[in-house]
N, C-alpha and C positions, 0 to 999 in steps of 0.2 A: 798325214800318215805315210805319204810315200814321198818318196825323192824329186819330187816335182817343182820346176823353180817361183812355178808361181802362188807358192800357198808355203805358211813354214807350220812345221809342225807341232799340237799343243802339248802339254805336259800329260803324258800318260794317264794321269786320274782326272782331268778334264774329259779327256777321250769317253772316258768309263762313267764318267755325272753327263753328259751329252747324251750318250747311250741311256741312261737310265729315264733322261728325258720324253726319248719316242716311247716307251713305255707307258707314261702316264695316260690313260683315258681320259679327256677334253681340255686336256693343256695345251695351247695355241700360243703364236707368236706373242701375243698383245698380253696374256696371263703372266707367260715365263718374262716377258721384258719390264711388268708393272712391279713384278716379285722380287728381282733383279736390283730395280731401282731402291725399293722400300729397304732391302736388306746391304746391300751394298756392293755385295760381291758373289759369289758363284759359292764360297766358304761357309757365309752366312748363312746361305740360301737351305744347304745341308745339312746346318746344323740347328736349324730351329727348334725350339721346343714346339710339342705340340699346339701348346696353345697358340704360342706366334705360328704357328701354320693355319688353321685354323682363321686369326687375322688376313690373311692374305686376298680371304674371299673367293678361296678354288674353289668350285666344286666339290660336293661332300664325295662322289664316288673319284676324283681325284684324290682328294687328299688321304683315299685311304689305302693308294699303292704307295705316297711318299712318302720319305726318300727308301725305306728300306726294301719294302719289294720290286720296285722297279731294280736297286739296284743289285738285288741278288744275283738276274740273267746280264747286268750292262756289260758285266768283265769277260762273259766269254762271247758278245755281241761285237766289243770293242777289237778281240781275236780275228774274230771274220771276217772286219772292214779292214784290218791292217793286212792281213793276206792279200783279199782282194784291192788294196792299194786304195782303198775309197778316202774320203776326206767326211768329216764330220761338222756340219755348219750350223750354230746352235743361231735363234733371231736375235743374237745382242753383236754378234760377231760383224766386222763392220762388209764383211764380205756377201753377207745375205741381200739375196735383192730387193732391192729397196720397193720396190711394184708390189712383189709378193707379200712383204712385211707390212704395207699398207693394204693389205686385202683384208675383210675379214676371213676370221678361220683359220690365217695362214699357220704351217705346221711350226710347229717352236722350233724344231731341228730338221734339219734336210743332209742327206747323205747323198754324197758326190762321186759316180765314178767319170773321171777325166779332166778335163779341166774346168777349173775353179771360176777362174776368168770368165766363162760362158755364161757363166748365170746369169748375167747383166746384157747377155745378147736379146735380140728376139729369139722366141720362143715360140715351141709350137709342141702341143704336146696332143697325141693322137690315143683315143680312147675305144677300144673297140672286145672281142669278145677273144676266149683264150682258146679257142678252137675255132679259127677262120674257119669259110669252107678254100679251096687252091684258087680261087678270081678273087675271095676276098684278101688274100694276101698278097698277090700278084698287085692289085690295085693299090694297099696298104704301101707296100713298099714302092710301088711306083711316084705314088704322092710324095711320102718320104723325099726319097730321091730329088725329085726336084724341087722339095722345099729345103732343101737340104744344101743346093747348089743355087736356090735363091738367095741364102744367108740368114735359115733359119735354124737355130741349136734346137736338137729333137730333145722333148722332155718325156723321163717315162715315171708313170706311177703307180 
């Protein structure tokens, strides 16, 4: 989504079915890439009838945001991450990290701000509370820091 050389950018209504993707309640990488395969395409996948959805084996409180209510909020979700320059990485995409996509649980779609390429670095993602107290943060960001200049990409979530 943004002018960045290392990622090209997808076709506009991809942007918006990716988006409509994080929307789904317990749709995970392994769901979205079985669905994927069955149907053939991204096209397919959108336009099932009920019943072929239904087939696919999602979960019953899954299948009952898709495709429509998830995609009601994607188109002005897909507005936000193109401001913010972010990148949208759905687990069929060959750029999703391959670690992650063999995890269970892992999220079907990951949203990127910076570079694309990092994803496949190590990784260190730091989990903590949203009102440090000021040493928890001092500390927080110290760690950081020098795992950061050890040659570890900070992951946040």
């Amino acid at each position: 989504m943004s002018a960045s050389t290392d990622v090209s950018t997808p076709e506009p209504d991809l942007i918006i079915e990716q988006c409509a993707l994080a929307r789904i309640p317990g749709l995970d990488a392994n769901l979205l890439l079985q669905a994927l395969d069955r149907c053939g395409s991204w096209e397919a996948l959108l336009t099932l009838a009920p019943s072929d959805q239904r087939a696919l084996g999602w979960p019953r409180h899954t299948l009952a945001v898709w495709p429509d209510r998830a995609l009601a909020q994607a188109e002005a979700d897909a507005k936000v991450l193109q401001r913010l320059g972010a990148y949208v990485i759905a687990a069929d995409d060959p750029r999703y990290p391959t670690l992650l996509r063999n995890t269970g649980d892992a999220p079907a779609v990951l949203f990127v701000l910076g570079s694309v390429k990092s994803l496949n670095s190590p990784q260190l993602a730091m989990v903590g509370t949203r009102h440090p107290t000021a040493l928890g943060q001092q500390t927080a960001e110290a760690f950081a820091f020098h795992c950061a200049r050890a040659g570890f990409t900070g992951t946040r979530h």
